[in-house]
C-alpha angles and dihedrals in degrees: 000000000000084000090056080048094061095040091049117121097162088138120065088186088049103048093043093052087041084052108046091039085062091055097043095031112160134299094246086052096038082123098051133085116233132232086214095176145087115305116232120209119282131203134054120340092213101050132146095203116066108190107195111202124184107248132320116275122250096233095030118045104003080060096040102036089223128109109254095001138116112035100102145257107340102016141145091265084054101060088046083054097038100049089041086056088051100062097035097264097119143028102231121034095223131068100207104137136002081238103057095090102257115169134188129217122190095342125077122184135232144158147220086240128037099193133053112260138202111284089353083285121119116197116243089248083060105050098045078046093057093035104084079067082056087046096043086054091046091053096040090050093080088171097044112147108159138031127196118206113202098203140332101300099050081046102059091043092057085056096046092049093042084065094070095023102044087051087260094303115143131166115263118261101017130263117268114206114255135144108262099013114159125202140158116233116220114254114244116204124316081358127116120220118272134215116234115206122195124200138162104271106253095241110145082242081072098035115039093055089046097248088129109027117193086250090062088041099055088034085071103040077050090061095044091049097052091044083053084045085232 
């Protein structure tokens, strides 16, 4: 599945942007070669954390070729290092390359979007176009417990995967988007129900005006991890 992931061009607007990204790259990377096409999950397969971002970066991920890698100290990639290492999830606290040697225990990472898009914003088309791939994760984790949304649109796209892979089953009345929401997903059969977590996506957009602190950050892994008795 993750190798239909790397083949997909679904979306025309996002494979031309992912490609061209990869030829004018910036001016800090001018050395470097691209990945320049879609990200496929990373982490362990047989994970018990699912943590759902919103689309690889243009100058992270679509460079690196890793989920949540790649766009530099304090990044985003950072804070999903750093609060995995906090709770014992994974060996080094920072995301800065696929070659430094991260590894995940018990958590793997996905997103709503597997390419960068324009301006960091997918169209819906595209995302419903890119969410059977959610669907397809949340099927294969037999042992899931928990899911960790990083903002409102990876969000809404857990929720709109855990219909087909969670056999139709939703939580009544639906999920509204909020930090630090908490909310059990139905069990589908021969699943067991799962708990959804919600958080401000760690953009620098969020952290570096103090809309999402590291307190608030680790507040939530904390939560995942003792719902994964971990």
């Amino acid at each position: 599945m993750q190798e239909r992931v790397v083949r997909c061009r679904a979306c025309p607007r996002l494979v031309a942007y992912r490609e061209r990204v990869a030829v004018e790259k910036v001016r800090r990377y001018r050395g470097e070669r691209y990945w320049g096409r879609p990200v496929a999950a990373f982490g362990d397969p047989t994970a018990r954390l699912l943590i759902v971002g919103l689309a690889p970066a243009a100058h992270g991920a679509n460079r690196t070729g890793r989920m949540f890698t790649g766009d530099g100290a304090g990044g985003s990639g950072d804070w999903v290092a750093a609060g995995l290492h906090a709770v014992g999830l994974a060996n080094r606290p920072v995301s800065r390359a696929p070659d430094d040697g991260l590894v995940l225990r018990d958590a793997l990472i996905s997103a709503a979007c597997r390419c960068a898009p324009p301006d960091n914003r997918p169209t819906p088309d595209e995302l419903a176009r890119c969410r059977p791939y959610l669907e397809a994760e949340l099927a294969a984790l037999e042992d899931l417990r928990v899911v960790v949304a990083l903002g409102r649109i990876a969000f809404d796209a857990v929720l709109a995967a855990w219909g087909p892979a969670g056999g139709g089953h939703l939580p009544r009345p639906r999920p509204a988007f909020v930090h630090g929401g908490e909310w059990t997903l139905p069990a589908g059969p021969g699943r067991r129900a799962t708990t959804l977590l919600a958080t401000y996506h760690p953009s620098r957009q969020n952290t570096n005006t103090g809309r999402l602190t590291r307190e608030m950050w680790l507040d939530v892994f904390r939560r995942a991890a003792a719902r994964l008795g971990a």
